[in-house]
TORKOL-4160 file (C-alpha; in steps of 0.2 Angstrom, whole numbers, padded with zeros to 4 digits, m for minus):
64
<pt num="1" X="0199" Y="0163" Z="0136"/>
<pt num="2" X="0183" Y="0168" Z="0142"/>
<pt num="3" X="0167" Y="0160" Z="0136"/>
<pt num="4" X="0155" Y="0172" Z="0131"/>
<pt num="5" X="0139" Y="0171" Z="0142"/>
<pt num="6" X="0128" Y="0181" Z="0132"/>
<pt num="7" X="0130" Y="0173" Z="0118"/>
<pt num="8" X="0127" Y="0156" Z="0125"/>
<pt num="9" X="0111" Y="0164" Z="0133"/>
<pt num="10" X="0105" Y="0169" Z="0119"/>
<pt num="11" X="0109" Y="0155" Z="0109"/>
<pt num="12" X="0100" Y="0144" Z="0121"/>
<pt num="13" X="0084" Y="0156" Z="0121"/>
<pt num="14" X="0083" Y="0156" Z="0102"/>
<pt num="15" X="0081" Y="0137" Z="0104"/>
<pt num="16" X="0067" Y="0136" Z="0113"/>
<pt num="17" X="0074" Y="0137" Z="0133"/>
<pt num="18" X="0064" Y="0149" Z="0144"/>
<pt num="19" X="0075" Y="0162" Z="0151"/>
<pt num="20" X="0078" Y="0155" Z="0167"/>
<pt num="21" X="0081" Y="0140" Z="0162"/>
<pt num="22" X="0096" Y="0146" Z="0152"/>
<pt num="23" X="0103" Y="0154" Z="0163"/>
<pt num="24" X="0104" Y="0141" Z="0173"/>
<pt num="25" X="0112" Y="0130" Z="0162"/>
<pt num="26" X="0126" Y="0145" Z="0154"/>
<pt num="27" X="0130" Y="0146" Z="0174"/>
<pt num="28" X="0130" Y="0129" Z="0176"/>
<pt num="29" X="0143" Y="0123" Z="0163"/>
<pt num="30" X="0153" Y="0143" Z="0164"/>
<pt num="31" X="0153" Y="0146" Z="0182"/>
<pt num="32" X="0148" Y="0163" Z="0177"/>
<pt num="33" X="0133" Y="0174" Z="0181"/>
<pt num="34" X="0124" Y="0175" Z="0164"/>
<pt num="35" X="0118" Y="0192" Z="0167"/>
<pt num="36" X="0134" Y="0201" Z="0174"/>
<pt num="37" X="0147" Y="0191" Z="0167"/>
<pt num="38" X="0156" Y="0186" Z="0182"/>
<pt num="39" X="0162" Y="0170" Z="0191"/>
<pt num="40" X="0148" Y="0167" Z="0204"/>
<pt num="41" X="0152" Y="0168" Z="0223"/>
<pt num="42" X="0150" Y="0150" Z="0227"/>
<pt num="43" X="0159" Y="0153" Z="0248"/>
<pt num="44" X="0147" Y="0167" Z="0251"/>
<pt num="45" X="0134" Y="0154" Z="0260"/>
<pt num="46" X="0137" Y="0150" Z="0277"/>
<pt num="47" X="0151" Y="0164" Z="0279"/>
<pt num="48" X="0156" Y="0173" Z="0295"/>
<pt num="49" X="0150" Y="0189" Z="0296"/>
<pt num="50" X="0167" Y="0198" Z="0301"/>
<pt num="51" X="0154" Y="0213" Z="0312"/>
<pt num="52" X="0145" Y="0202" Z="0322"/>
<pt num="53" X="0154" Y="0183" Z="0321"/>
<pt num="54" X="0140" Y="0175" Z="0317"/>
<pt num="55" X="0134" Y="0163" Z="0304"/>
<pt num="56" X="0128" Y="0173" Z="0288"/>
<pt num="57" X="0115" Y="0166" Z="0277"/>
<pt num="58" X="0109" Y="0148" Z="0288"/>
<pt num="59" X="0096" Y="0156" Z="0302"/>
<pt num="60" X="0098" Y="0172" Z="0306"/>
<pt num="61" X="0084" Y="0171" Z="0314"/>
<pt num="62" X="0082" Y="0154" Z="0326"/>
<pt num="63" X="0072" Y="0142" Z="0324"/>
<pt num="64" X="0058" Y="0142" Z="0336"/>
């Protein structure tokens, strides 16, 4: 069954927590995105980039 990430946001709100605050806790003890819902993309950092073949999301950019 799926937990229900609204209402543990809001739940969490209505206790005091500042929105961010908990959102992060509802995404860390779901896994899930508390505003859409759905299970967060933990492999997207650090991917291949299947146009190019490069690194995604470390430095696109160098370093120097």
């Amino acid at each position: 069954m799926m937990p229900d990430v609204k209402k543990m946001y809001n739940a969490l709100v209505s206790q005091g927590k500042t929105p961010k605050d908990a959102a992060k806790e509802v995404q860390q003890r779901t896994g899930m995105s508390a505003v859409t819902g759905k299970p967060i993309n933990k492999s997207l950092y650090g991917s291949f980039s299947k146009k190019t073949g490069k690194v995604i999301g470390i430095s696109q950019y160098g370093s120097d």
